[in-house]
MIROLUM-715756 format. One record per residue: x, y, z of N, C-alpha, C, CB in turn; residue number from 1; residue in one letter. Coordinates in steps of 0.1 Angstrom, whole numbers, plus 5000, padded with zeros to 4 digits. Glycine has a CB too. Example, Ala and Ser with C-alpha at 12.3 -4.5 7.8 and 13.67 -1.06 7.14 Angstrom:
<recs>
REC    n.x    n.y    n.z   ca.x   ca.y   ca.z    c.x    c.y    c.z   cb.x   cb.y   cb.z   num   residu
REC   5132   4943   5078   5123   4955   5078   5132   4967   5078   5113   4955   5090     1        A
REC   5128   4978   5071   5137   4989   5071   5129   5000   5079   5141   4994   5057     2        S
</recs>
This chain:
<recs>
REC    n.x    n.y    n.z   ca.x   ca.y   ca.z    c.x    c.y    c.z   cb.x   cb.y   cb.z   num   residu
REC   3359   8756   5601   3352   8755   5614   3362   8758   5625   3345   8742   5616     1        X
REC   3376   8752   5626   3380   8752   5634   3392   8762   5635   3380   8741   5635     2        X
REC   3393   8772   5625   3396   8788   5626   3383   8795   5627   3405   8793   5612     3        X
REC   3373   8793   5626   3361   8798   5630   3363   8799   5651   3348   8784   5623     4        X
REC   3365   8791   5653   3366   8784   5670   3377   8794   5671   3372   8764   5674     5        X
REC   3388   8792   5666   3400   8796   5670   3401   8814   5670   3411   8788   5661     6        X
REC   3395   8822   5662   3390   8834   5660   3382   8835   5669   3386   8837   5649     7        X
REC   3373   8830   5671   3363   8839   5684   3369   8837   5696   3347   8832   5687     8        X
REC   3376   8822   5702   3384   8823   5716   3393   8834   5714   3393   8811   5721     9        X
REC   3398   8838   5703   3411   8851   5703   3407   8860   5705   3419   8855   5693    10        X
REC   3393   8863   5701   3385   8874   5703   3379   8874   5719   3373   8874   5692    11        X
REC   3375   8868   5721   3373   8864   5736   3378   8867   5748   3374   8855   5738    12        X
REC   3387   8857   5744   3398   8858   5755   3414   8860   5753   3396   8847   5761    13        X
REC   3416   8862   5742   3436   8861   5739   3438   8846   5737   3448   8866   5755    14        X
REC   3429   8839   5736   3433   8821   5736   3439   8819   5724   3419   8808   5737    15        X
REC   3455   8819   5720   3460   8818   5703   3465   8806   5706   3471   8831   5696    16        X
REC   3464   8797   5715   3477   8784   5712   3468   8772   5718   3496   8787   5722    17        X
REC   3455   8769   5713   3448   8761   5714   3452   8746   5702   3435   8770   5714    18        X
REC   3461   8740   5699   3465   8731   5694   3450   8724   5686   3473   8722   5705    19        X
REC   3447   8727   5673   3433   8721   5668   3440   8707   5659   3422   8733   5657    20        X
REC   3448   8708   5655   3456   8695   5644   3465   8688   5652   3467   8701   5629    21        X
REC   3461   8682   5662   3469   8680   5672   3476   8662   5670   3460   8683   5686    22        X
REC   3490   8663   5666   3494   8648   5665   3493   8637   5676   3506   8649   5661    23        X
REC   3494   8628   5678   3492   8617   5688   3509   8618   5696   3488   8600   5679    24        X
REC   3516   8622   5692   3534   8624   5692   3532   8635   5706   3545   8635   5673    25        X
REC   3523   8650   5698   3521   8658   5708   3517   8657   5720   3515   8665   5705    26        X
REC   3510   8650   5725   3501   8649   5735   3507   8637   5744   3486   8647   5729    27        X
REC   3514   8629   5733   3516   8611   5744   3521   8613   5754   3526   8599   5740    28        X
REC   3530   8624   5761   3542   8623   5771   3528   8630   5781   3561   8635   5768    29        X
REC   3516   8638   5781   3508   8648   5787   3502   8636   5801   3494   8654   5773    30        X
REC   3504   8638   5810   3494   8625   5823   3503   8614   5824   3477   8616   5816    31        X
REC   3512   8614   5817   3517   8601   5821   3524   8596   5831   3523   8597   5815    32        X
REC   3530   8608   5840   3539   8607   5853   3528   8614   5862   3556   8616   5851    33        X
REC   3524   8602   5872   3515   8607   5883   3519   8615   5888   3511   8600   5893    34        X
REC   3527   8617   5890   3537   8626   5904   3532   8639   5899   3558   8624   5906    35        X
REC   3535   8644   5887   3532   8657   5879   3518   8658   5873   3541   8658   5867    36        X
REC   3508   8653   5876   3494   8652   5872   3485   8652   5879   3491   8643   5866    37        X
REC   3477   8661   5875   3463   8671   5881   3453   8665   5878   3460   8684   5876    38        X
REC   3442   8654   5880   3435   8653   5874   3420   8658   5877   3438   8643   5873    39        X
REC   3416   8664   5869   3397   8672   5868   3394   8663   5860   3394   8690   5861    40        X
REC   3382   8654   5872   3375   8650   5864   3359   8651   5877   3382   8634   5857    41        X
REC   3351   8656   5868   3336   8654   5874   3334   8672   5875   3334   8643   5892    42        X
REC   3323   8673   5884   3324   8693   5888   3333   8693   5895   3312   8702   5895    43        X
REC   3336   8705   5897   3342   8712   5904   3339   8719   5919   3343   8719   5896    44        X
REC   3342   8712   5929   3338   8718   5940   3346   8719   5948   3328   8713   5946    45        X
REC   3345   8717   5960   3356   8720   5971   3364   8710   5970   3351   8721   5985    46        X
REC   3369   8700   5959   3380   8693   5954   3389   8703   5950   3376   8684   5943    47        X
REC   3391   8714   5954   3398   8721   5944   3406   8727   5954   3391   8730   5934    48        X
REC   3405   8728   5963   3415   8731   5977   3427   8722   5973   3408   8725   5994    49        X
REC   3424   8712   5977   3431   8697   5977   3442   8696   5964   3417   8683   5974    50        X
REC   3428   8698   5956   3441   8697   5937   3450   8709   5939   3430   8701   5915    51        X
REC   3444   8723   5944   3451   8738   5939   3466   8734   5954   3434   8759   5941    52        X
REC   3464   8729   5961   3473   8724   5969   3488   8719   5965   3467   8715   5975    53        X
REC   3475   8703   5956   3488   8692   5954   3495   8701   5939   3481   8670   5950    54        X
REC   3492   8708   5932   3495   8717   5920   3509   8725   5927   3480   8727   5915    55        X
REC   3509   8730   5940   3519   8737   5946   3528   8726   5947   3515   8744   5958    56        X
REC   3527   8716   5954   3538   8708   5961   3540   8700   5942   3532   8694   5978    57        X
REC   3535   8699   5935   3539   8694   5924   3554   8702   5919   3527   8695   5915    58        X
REC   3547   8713   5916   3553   8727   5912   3571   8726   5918   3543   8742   5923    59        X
REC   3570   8724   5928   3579   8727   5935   3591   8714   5935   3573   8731   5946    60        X
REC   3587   8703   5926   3598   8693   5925   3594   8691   5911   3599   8681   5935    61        X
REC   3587   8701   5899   3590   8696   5885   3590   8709   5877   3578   8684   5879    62        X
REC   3592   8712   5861   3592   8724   5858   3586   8719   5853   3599   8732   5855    63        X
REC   3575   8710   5848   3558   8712   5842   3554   8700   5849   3555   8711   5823    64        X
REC   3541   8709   5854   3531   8702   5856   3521   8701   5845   3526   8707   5867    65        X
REC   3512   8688   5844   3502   8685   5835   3491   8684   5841   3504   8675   5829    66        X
REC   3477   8688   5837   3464   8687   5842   3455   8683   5826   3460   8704   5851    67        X
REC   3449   8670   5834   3436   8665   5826   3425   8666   5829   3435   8653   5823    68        X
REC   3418   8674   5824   3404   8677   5824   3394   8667   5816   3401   8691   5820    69        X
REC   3378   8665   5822   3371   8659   5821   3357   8664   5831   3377   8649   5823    70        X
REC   3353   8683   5825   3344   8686   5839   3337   8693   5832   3350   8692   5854    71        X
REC   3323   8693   5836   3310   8705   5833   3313   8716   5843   3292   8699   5837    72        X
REC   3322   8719   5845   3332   8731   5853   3320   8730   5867   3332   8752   5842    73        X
REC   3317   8738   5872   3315   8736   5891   3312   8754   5894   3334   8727   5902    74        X
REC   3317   8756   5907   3317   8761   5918   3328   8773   5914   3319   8752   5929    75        X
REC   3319   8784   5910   3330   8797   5904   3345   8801   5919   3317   8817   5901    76        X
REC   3342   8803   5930   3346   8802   5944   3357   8792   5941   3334   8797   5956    77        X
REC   3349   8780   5941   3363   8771   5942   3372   8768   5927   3358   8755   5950    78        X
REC   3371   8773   5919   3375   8774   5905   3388   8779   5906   3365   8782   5896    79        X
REC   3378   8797   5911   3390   8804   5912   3405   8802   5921   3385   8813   5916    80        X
REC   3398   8797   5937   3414   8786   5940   3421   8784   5934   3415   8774   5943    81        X
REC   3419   8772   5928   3425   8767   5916   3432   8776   5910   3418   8763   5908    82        X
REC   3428   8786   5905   3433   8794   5892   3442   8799   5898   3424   8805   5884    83        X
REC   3438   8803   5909   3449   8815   5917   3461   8807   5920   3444   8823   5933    84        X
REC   3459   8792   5927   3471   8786   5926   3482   8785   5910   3466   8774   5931    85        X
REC   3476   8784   5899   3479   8781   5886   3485   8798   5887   3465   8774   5873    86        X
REC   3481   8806   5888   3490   8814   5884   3499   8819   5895   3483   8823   5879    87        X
REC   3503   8813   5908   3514   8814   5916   3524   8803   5905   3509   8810   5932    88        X
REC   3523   8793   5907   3526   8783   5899   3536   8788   5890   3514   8777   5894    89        X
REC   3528   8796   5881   3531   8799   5868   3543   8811   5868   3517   8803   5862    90        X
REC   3538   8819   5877   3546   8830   5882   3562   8829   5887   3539   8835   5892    91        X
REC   3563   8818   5893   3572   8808   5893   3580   8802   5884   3568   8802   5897    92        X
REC   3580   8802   5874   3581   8795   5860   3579   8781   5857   3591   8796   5856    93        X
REC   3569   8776   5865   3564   8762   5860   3552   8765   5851   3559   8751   5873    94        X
REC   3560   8753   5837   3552   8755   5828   3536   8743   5829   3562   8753   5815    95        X
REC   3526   8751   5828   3514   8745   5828   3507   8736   5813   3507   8757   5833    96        X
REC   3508   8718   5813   3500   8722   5801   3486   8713   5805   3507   8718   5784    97        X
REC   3482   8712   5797   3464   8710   5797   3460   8700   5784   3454   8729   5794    98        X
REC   3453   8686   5789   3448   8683   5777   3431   8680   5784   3456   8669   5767    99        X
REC   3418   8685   5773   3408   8680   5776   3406   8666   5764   3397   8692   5776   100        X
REC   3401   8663   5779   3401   8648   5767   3387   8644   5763   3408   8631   5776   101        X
REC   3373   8649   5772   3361   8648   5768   3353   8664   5772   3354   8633   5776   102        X
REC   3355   8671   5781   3348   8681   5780   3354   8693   5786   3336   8678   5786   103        X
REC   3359   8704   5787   3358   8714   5800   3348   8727   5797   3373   8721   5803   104        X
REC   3338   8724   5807   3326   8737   5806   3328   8746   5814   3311   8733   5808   105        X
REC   3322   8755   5811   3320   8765   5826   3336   8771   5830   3314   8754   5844   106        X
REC   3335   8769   5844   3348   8770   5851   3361   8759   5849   3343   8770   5865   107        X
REC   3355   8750   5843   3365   8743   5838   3372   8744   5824   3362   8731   5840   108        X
REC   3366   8752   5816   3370   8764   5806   3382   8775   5813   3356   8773   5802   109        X
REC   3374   8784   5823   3382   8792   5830   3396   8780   5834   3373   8799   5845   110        X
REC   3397   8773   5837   3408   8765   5843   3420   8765   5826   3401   8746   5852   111        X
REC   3411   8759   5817   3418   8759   5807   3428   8767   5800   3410   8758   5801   112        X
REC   3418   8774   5803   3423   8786   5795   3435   8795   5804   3409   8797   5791   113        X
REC   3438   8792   5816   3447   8796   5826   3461   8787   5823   3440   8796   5841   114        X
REC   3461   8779   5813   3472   8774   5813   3480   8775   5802   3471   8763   5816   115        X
REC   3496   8773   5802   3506   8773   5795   3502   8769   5785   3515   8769   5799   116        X
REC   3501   8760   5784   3497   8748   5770   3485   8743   5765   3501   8735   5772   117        X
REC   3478   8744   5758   3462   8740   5758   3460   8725   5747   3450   8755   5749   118        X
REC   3458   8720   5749   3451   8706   5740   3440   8703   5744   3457   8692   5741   119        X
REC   3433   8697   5731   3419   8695   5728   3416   8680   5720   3414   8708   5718   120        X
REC   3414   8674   5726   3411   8663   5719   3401   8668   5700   3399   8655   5733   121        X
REC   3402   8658   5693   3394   8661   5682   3373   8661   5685   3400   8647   5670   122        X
REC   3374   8654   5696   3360   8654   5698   3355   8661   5714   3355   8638   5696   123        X
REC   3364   8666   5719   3363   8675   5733   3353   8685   5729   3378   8683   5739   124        X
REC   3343   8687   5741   3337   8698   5740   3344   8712   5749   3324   8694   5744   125        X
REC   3347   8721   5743   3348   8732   5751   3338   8744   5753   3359   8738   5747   126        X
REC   3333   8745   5767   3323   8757   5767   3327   8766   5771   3313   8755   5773   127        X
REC   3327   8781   5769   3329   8791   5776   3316   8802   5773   3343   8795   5774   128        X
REC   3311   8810   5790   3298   8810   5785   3300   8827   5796   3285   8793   5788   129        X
REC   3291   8837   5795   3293   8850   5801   3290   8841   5820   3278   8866   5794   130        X
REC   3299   8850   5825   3296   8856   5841   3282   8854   5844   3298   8872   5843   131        X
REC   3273   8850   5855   3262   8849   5856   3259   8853   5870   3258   8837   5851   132        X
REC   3250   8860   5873   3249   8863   5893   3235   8855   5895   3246   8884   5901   133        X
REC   3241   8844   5901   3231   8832   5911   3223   8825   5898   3217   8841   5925   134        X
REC   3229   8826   5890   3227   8814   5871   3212   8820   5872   3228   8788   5871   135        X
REC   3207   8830   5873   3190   8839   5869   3193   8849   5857   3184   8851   5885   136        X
REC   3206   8855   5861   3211   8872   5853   3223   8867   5849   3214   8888   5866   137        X
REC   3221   8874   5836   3233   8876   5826   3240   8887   5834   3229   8881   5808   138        X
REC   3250   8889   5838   3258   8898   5839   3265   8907   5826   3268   8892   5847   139        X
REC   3258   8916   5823   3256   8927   5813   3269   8939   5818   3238   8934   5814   140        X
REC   3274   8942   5806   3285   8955   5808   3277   8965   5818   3289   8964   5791   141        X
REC   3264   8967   5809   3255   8977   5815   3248   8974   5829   3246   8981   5805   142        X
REC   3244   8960   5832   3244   8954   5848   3251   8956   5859   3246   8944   5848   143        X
REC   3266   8956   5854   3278   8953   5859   3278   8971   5864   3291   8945   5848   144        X
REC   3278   8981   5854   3279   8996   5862   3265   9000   5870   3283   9008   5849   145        X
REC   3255   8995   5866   3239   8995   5879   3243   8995   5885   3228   8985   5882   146        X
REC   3254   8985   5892   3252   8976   5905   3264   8984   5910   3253   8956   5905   147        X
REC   3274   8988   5904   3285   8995   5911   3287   9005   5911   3295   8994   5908   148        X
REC   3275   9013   5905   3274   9033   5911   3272   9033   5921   3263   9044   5906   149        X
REC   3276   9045   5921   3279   9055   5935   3263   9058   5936   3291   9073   5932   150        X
REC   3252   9054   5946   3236   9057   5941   3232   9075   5952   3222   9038   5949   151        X
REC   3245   9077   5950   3245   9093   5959   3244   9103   5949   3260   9098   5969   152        X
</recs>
């Protein structure tokens, strides 16, 4: 099952270093120094100014920052913040890692998956689910070129 998981995120998305046999050794040091810790927990909304902020000033007095998630992901807008900070961050050479400890859905998948390091609890849910315009429409390969021809 859980090369089952690990094959389709690769297929997906390039996700190869998702830690599924994950020892208690691995993870212990992950949240434990506030100063370097991000924490997502609940949706995602315009909290994410604030975190994709303190993630900079983190950045900038440690070479890893850690983020714990705990979110039915949120607000694609303010997600992306976030992300875009994580990959200034990153670009930088601060190493990002990530443990979910009970869920990341949605956009809080997207967040996941934007980082250096991935951990997964043994009973975390991870969702990742297609693009959606205003959660009515699947955003379809073939949707996606409708909407962006040239209609001349």
């Amino acid at each position: 099952m859980r090369t089952a998981i690990k094959s389709v995120m690769t297929m997906l998305l390039g996700i190869t270093t998702i830690a599924c046999n994950v020892r208690a050794s691995d993870i212990s040091d992950i949240g434990k120094d506030s100063s370097k810790t991000i924490v997502i927990q609940g949706p995602i909304v315009s909290n994410a100014v604030r975190l994709a902020d303190d993630l900079v000033k983190m950045s900038s007095e440690a070479d890893t920052v850690d983020i714990l998630i705990n979110s039915p992901g949120g607000s694609v807008f303010a997600g992306f913040i976030f992300i875009n900070a994580m990959e200034v961050v990153r670009a930088r050479g601060t190493k990002i890692r990530c443990l979910v400890t009970s869920m990341a859905a949605s956009m809080a998948f997207q967040i996941f998956a934007h980082c250096t390091d991935r951990y997964a609890l043994p009973k975390a849910l991870l969702l990742w689910h297609p693009v959606r315009i205003s959660g009515e429409v699947t955003l379809t390969p073939q949707l996606a070129q409708s909407i962006t021809a040239d209609p001349r």
